[in-house]
C-alpha positions in Angstrom: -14.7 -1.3 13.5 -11.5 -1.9 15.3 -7.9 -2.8 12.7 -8.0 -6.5 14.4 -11.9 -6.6 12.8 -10.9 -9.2 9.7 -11.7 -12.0 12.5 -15.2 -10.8 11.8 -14.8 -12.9 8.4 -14.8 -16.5 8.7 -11.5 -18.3 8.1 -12.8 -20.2 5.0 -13.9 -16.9 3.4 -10.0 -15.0 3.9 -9.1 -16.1 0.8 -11.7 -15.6 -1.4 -12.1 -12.0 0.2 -8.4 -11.4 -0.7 -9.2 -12.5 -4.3 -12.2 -10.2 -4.5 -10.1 -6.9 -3.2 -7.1 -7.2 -4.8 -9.0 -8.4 -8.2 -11.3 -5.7 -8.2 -8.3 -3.0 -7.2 -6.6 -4.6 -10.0 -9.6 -4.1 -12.9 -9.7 -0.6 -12.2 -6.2 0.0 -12.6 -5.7 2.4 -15.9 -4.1 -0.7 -18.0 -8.1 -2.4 -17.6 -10.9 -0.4 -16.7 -8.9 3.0 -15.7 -11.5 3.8 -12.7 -8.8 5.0 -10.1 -5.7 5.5 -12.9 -3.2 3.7 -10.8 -0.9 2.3 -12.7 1.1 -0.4 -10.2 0.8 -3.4 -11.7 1.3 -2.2 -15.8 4.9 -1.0 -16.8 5.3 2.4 -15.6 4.5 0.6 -12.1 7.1 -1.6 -12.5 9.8 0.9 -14.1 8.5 3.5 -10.9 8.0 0.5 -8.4 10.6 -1.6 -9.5 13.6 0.8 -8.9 12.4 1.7 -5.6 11.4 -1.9 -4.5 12.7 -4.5 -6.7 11.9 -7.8 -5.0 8.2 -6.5 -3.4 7.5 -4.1 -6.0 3.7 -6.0 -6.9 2.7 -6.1 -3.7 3.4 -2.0 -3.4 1.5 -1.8 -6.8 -1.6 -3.5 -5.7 -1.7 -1.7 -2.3 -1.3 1.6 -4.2 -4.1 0.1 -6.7 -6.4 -0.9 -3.0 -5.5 3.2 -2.0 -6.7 4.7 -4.8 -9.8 2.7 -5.1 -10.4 3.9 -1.8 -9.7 7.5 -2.1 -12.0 7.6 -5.6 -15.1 5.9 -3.9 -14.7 7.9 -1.0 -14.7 11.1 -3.3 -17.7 9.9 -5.3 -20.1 8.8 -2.5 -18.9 11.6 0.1 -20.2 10.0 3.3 -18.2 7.2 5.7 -21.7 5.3 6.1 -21.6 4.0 2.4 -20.5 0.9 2.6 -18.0 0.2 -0.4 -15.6 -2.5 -1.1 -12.7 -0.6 0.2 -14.8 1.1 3.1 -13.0 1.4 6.5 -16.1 0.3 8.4 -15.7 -3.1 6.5 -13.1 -5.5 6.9 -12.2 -6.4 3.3 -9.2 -3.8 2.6 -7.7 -4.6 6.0 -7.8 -8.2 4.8 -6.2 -7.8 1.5 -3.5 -5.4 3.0 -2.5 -7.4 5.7 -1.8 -10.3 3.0 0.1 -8.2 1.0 2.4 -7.2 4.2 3.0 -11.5 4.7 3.6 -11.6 1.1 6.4 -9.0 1.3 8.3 -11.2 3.5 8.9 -14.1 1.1 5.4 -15.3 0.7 3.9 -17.2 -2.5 3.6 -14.4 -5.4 1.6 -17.0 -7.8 -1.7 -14.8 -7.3 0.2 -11.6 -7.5 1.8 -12.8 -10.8 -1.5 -13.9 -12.0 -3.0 -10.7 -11.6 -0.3 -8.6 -13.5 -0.8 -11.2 -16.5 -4.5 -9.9 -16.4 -6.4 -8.7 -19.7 -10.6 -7.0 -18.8 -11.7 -10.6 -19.8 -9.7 -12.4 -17.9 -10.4 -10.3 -15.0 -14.3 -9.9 -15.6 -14.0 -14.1 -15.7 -12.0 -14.4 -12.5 -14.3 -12.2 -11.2 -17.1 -13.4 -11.9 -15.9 -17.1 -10.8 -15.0 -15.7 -7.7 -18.3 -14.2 -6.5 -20.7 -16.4 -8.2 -23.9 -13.7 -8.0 -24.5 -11.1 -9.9 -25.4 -7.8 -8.3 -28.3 -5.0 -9.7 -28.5 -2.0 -7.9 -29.9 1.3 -8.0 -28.4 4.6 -9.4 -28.2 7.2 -7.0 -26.1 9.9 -7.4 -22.4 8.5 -8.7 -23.2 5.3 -6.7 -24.8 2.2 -7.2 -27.1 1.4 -3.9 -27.1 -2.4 -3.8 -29.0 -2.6 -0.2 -29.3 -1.6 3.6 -27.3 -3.3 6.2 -26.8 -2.7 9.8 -24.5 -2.4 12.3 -25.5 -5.9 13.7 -25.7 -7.7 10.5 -22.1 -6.7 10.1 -20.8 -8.8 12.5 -22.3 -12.1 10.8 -19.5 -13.6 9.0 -21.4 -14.9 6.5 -23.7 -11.7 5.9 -19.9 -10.2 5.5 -18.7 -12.6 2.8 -21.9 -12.0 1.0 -21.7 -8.4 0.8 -18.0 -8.5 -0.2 -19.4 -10.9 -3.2 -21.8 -8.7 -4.2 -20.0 -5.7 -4.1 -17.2 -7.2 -6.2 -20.0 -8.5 -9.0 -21.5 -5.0 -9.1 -18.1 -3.8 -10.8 -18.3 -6.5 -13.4 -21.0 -5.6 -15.6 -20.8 -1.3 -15.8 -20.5 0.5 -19.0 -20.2 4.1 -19.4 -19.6 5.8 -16.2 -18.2 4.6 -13.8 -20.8 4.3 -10.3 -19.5 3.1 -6.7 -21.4 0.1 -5.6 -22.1 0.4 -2.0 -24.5 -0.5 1.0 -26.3 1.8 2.9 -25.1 1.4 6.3 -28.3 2.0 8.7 -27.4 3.0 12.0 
């Protein structure tokens, strides 16, 4: 998918798409969850971060939170045709990034703010606002297969939204070990 793909998403759904990145890259920061250790938006992100960036330091945190979710579910499922929240062949990441970037340049910081002030709970319950589903899968591997999509179905906005949602509500719910929810892209 080309960079200029987030048009793929309908207008309506940017926002909650935005939410659903940058909460989940948030949740698995090491201050909540500690699935990709990042540590942006806790203190030693802001001591680190801070210095460095003082006025845009959040938005650096959560786009260093968005990398390293990215990197870790790419290490665990090992292939670019599983489909994960931060997956280049999806839009989402793009999305989020792209907001962050407007956000640098004097934009309204309430939903970064609120994000820092998270807890687990309060993240699980935004969460779980946000995508309204709940998401079962099956364990394969260090994944969790939540379904088969194609290259086609892709570019459906609203088949897009819905796998962003159920991606994000497949984090919500995982004890244990940690397993990358992802669809099987079938080419």
């Amino acid at each position: 998918m080309a960079e200029n793909d987030t048009r793929l998403i309908a207008p309506a759904d940017h926002e909650r798409v935005i939410d659903l990145v940058l909460g989940v890259a948030r949740l698995g920061e090491a201050g909540l969850r500690g699935w990709w250790q990042s540590h942006g938006l806790d203190q030693a992100g802001q001591y680190v971060l801070g210095g460095s960036f003082p006025r845009t330091w959040r938005c650096a945190a959560l786009e260093l939170a968005i990398t390293s979710a990215k990197r870790r579910q790419e290490e665990m499922l090992g292939r670019p045709t599983a489909l994960h929240l931060f997956s280049d062949e999806l839009p989402f990441r793009r999305l989020a990034n792209a907001w962050l970037a407007e956000q640098k340049t004097g934009g309204d910081t309430s939903r970064i703010d609120s994000l820092a002030h998270w807890t687990t709970e309060t993240a699980v319950d935004s969460l779980r606002s946000w995508t309204g589903t709940s998401a079962a899968g099956e364990v394969i591997g260090s994944g969790l297969l939540l379904g088969r999509s194609t290259s086609a179905e892709l570019g459906d906005p609203a088949t897009l939204a819905s796998i962003a949602k159920q991606l994000a509500a497949a984090y919500l719910d995982q004890s244990g070990d940690f397993r990358a929810p992802y669809f099987d892209l079938a080419r």
